[in-house]
C-alpha positions as CSV (number, residue, x, y, z in Angstrom):
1,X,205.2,97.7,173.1
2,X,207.0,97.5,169.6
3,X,206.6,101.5,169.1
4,X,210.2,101.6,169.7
5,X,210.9,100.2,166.3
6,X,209.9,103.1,164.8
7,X,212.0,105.8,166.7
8,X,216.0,107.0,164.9
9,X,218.3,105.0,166.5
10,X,216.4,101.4,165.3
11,X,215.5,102.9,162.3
12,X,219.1,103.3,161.7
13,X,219.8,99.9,163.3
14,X,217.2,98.3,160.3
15,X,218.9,100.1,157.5
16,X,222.4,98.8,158.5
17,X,221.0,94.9,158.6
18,X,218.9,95.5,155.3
19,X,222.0,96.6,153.9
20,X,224.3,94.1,155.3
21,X,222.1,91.0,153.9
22,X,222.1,91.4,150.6
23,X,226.2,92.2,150.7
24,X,226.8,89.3,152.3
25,X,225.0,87.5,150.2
26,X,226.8,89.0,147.1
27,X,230.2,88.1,148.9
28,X,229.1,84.6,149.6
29,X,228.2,84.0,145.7
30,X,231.6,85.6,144.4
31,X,233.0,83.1,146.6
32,X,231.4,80.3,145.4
33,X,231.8,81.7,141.9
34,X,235.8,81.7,142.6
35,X,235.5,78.4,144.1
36,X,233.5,76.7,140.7
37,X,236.6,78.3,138.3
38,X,239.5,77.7,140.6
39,X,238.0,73.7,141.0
40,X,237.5,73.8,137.2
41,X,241.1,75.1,136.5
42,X,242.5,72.8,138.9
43,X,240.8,69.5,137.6
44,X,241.6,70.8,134.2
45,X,245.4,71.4,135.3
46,X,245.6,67.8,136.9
47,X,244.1,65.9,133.6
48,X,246.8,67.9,131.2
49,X,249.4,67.1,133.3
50,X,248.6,63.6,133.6
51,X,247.6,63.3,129.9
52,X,249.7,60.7,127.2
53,X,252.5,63.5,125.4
54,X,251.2,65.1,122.4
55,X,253.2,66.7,119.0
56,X,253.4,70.4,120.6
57,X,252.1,71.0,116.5
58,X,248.7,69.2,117.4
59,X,248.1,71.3,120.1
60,X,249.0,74.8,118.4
61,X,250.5,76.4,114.8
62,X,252.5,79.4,113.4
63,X,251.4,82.9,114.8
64,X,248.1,80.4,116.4
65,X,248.0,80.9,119.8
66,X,247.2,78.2,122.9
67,X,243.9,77.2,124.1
68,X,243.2,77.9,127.3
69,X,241.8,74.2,127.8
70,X,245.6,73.2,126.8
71,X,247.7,74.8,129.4
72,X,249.7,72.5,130.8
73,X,249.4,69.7,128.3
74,X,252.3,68.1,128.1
75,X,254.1,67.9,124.8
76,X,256.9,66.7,122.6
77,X,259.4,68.5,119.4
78,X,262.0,67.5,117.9
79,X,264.5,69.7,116.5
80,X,267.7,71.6,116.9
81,X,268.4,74.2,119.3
82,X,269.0,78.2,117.9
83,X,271.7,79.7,120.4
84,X,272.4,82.7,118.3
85,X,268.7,83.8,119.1
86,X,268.2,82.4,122.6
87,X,266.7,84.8,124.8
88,X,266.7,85.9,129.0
89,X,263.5,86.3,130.4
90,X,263.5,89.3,133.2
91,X,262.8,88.9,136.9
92,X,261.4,85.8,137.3
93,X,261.6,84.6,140.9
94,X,262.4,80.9,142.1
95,X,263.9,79.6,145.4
96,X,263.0,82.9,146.8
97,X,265.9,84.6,144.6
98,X,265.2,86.5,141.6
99,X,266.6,85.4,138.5
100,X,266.0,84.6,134.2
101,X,264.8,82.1,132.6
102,X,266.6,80.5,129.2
103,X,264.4,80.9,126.4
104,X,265.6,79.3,123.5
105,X,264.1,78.3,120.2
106,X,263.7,74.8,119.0
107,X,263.7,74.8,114.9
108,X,261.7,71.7,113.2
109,X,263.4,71.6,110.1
110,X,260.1,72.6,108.5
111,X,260.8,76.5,108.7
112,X,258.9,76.9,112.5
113,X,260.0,76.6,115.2
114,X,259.1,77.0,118.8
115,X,260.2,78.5,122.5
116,X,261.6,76.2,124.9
117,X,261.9,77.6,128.4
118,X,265.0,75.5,129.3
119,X,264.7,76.2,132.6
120,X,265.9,79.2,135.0
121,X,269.2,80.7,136.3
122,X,270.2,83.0,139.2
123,X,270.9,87.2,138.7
124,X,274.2,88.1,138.5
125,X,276.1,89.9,141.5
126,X,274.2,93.3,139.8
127,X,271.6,94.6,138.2
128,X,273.7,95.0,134.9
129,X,276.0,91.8,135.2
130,X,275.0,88.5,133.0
131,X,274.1,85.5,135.0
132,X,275.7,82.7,133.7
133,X,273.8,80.4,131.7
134,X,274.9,77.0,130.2
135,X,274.8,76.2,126.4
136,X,271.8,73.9,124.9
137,X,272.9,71.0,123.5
138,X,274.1,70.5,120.0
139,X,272.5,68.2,117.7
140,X,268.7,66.7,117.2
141,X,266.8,66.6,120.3
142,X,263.6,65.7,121.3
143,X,262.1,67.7,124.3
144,X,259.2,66.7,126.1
145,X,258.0,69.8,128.3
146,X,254.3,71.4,129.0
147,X,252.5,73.9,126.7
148,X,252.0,77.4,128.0
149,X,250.1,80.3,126.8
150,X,251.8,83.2,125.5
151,X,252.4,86.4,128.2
152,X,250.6,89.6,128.0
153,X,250.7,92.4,130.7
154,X,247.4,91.3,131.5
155,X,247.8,87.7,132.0
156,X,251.0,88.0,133.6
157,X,250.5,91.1,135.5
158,X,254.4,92.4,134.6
159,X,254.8,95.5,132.4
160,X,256.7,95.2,129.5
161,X,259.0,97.9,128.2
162,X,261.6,99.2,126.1
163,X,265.4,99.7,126.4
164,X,266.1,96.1,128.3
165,X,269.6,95.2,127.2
166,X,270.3,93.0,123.9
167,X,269.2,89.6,123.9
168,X,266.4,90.1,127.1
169,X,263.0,90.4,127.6
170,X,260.4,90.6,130.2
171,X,257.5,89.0,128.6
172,X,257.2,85.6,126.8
173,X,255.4,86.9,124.3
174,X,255.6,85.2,120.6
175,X,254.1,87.6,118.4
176,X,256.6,90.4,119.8
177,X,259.6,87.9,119.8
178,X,258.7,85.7,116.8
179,X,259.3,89.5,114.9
180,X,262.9,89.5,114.9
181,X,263.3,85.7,113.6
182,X,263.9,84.2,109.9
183,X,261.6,81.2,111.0
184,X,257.8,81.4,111.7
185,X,257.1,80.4,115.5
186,X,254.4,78.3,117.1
187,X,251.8,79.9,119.5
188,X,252.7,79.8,123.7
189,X,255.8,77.8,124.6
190,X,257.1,74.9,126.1
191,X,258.4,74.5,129.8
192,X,260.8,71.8,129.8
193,X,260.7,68.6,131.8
194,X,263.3,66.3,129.9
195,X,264.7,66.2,126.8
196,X,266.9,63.3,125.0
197,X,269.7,62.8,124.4
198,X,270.1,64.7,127.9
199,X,272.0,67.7,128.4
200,X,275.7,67.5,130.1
201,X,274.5,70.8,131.6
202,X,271.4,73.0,132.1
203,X,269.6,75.7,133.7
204,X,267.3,74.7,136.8
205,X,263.9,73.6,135.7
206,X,260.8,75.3,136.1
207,X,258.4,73.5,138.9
208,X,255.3,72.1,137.7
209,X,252.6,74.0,138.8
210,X,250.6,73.6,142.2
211,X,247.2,72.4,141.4
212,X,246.5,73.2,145.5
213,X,244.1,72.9,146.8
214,X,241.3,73.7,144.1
215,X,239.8,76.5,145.7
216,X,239.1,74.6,149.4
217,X,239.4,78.5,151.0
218,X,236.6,80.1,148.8
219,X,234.0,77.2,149.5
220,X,235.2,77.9,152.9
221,X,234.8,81.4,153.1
222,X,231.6,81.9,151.0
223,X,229.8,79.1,153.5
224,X,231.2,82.0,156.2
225,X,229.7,84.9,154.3
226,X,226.5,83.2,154.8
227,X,226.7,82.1,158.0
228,X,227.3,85.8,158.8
229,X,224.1,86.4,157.4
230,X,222.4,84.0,159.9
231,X,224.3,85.9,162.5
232,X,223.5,89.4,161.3
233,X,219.5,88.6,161.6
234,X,219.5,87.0,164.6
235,X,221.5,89.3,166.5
236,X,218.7,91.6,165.3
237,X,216.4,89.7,166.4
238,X,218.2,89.0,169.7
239,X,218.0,92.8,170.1
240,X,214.7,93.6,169.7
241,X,213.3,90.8,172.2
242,X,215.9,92.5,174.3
243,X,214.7,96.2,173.9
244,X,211.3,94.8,173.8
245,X,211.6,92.8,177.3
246,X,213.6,95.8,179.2
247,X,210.5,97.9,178.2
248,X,208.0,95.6,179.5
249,X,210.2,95.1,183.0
250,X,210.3,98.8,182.8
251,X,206.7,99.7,182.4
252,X,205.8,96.9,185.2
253,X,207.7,98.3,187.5
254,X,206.4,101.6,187.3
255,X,202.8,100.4,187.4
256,X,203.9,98.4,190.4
257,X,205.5,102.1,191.6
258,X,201.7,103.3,190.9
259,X,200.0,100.9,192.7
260,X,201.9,101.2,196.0
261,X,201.8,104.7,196.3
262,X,198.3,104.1,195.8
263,X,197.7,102.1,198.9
264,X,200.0,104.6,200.8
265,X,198.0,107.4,200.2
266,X,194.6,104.8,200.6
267,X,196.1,104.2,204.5
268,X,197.4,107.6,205.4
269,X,193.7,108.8,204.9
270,X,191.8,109.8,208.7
271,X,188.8,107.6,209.6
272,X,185.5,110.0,209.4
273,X,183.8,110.1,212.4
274,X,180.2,108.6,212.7
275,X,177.6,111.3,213.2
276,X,176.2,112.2,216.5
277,X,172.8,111.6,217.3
278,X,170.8,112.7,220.0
């Protein structure tokens, strides 16, 4: 009854589900994989940003770079603001407009200093026109923002190059900037929230991350990998019983074919007459 398991076409039929299993599977586990980090990060995110401020010096040093583990934190510096050496960041997008952020370095006093992104300003009317930006304030301030990692083109996905017009930059990279200053500069930046005394005027600031929803979808769509799996093998299944049942019906019916034309024939026959005898 089964022998039609063996024939091309569910031969074919068993190599597609044997190979569909185990990719489900392995779709279902990177899922669940993306699902563990993003849940990590996001738990991770929410506890830095809800953490007591910390000296941005406790959290990082000169030409040290940020842990991972302290993105977000939020910290605290005191210092002066260096407009002379303040910086535009290229084509960074906010309200759905592209725009710069205001990169502009704090200096402790202590020879170091470190990036503040003061926040972000709309493009210009071109390409090659200046937005306009307005001054940091004058004078000691403390700045209370949270820590970022430096950018690479790997983390941040843009591509850095040359030939950008004095005074911008693409990447907020501190190795590559901290180059062309007479103070030593922290590792990563600061994002700034508030600073005191407060500014008369200042860029727009830079919204605080969204934690989301801590990778909800991928738990979602790994339990769906799986249930595909289910679905895959029993629809299999489903089709064999099938196959298996029309065959059956089939052969019956053409023993039941058999048999009548067997009774046909059996009354069609003459009756043999008896012998005659004298």
């Amino acid at each position: 009854m089964y022998r039609f398991l063996l024939t091309p076409r569910w031969i074919a039929l068993h190599i597609v589900v044997l190979l569909v299993i185990p990719a489900f599977v392995f779709l279902g586990q990177w899922q669940f994989g993306r699902y563990e980090e993003r849940s990590t990060s996001s738990d991770r995110t929410t506890a830095n940003l809800d953490a007591p401020p910390v000296p941005v010096s406790s959290l990082t040093s000169a030409g040290g770079a940020v842990r991972e583990q302290d993105k977000y934190r939020t910290v605290t510096a005191t210092g002066t603001f260096d407009p002379a050496r303040q910086l535009l960041v290229r084509r960074r997008v906010q309200n759905s407009a592209v725009g710069f952020y205001v990169l502009t370095p704090l200096t402790t006093g202590t020879g170091e200093a470190v990036l503040v992104n003061r926040g972000w300003v709309r493009a210009g009317a071109t390409a090659d026109a200046l937005p306009e930006v307005p001054a940091p304030s004058t004078g000691e301030v403390t700045v209370t923002g949270r820590l970022r990692l430096a950018e690479t083109e790997e983390s941040s996905g843009i591509r850095d190059r040359a030939g950008l017009p004095p005074g911008q930059v693409l990447l907020i990279n501190t190795g590559a900037i901290g180059k062309g200053l007479p103070y030593r500069l922290l590792g990563g930046y600061v994002e700034l929230v508030e600073q005191s005394p407060a500014a008369a005027d200042a860029p727009e600031p830079v919204p605080a991350p969204d934690v989301g929803e801590g990778g909800g979808l991928n738990l979602a769509y790994g339990v769906q990998w799986w249930l595909f799996i289910g679905i895959a093998v029993g629809g299999w299944a489903l089709l064999i019983r099938r196959e298996a049942a029309d065959l059956k019906a089939e052969a019956a019916g053409r023993a039941g074919k058999t048999g009548q034309a067997g009774e046909t024939e059996q009354a069609g026959e003459p009756e043999t007459a008896a012998p005659h005898v004298s």
